[in-house]
C-alpha positions as CSV (number, residue, x, y, z in Angstrom):
1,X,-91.8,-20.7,-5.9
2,X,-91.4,-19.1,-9.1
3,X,-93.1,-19.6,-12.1
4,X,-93.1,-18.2,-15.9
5,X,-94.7,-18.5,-19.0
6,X,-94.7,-16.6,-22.2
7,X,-96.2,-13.6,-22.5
8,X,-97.5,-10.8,-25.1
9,X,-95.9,-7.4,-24.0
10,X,-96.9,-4.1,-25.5
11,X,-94.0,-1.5,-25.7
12,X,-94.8,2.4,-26.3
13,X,-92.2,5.1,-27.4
14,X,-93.7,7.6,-25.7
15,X,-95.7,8.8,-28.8
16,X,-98.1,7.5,-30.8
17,X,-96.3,4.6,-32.0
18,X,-96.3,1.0,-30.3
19,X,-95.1,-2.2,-31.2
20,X,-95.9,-6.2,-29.4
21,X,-93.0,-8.8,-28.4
22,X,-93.4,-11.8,-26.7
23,X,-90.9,-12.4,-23.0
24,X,-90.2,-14.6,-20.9
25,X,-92.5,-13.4,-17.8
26,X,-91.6,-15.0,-14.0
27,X,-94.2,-14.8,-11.5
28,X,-94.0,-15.1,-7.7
29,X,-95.5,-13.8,-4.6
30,X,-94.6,-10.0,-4.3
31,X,-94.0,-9.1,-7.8
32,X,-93.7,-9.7,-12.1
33,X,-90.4,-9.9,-13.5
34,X,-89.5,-10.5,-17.4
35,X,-86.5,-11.2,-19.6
36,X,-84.9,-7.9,-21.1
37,X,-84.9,-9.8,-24.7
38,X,-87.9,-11.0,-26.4
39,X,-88.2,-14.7,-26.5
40,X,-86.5,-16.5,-28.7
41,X,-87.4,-20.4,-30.0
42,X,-84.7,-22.8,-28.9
43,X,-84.2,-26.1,-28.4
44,X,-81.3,-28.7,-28.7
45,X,-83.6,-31.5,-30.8
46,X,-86.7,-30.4,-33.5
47,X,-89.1,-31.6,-31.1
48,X,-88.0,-29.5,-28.9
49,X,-88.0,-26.8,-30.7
50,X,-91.8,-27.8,-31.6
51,X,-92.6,-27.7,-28.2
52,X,-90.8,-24.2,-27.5
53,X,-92.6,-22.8,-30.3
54,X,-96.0,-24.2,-29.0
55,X,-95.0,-22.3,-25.9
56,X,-94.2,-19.0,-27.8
57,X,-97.2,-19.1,-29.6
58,X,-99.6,-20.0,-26.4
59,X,-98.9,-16.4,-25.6
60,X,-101.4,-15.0,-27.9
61,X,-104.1,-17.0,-26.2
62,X,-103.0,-15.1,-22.8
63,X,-104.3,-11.4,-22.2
64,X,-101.7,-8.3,-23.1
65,X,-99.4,-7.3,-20.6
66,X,-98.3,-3.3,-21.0
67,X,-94.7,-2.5,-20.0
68,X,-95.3,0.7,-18.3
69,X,-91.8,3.0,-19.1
70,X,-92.1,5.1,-16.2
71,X,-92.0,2.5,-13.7
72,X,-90.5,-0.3,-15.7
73,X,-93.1,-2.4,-14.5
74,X,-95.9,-4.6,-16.3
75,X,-99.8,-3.9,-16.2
76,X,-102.4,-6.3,-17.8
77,X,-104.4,-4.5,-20.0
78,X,-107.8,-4.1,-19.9
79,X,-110.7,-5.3,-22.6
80,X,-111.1,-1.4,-23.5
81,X,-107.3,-1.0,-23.4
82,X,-106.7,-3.1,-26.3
């Protein structure tokens, strides 16, 4: 079974220079997989467009996931990492 939530990612350049989105991150047993696009707030009603940006902005609560370039993968930071 899959599951997902949002997510904080941290992107570097390869230099110095970084910069945070929020995705759509899917979880299941072998492996973490995100949306290519950062998330978006949608919904067909204002309530649930409420709702999906109650979701967005859970992610900041959550800890930092890193994209990793080299691998394309994503690694949660550690406290000293932030």
């Amino acid at each position: 079974m899959t599951k997902w939530n949002y997510r904080v990612v941290r992107h570097n350049r390869g230099t110095d220079e970084e910069y945070f989105t929020i995705k759509e991150v899917y979880y299941n047993e072998n492996n973490i997989s995100y949306a290519d696009r950062s998330a978006t707030p949608f919904g067909t009603t204002i309530e649930e467009l409420k709702e999906d940006l109650q979701l967005l902005t859970s992610a900041l609560t959550r800890p930092i996931l890193d994209f990793q370039r080299e691998s394309g993968k994503l690694m949660e930071l550690k406290d000293d990492q932030k």
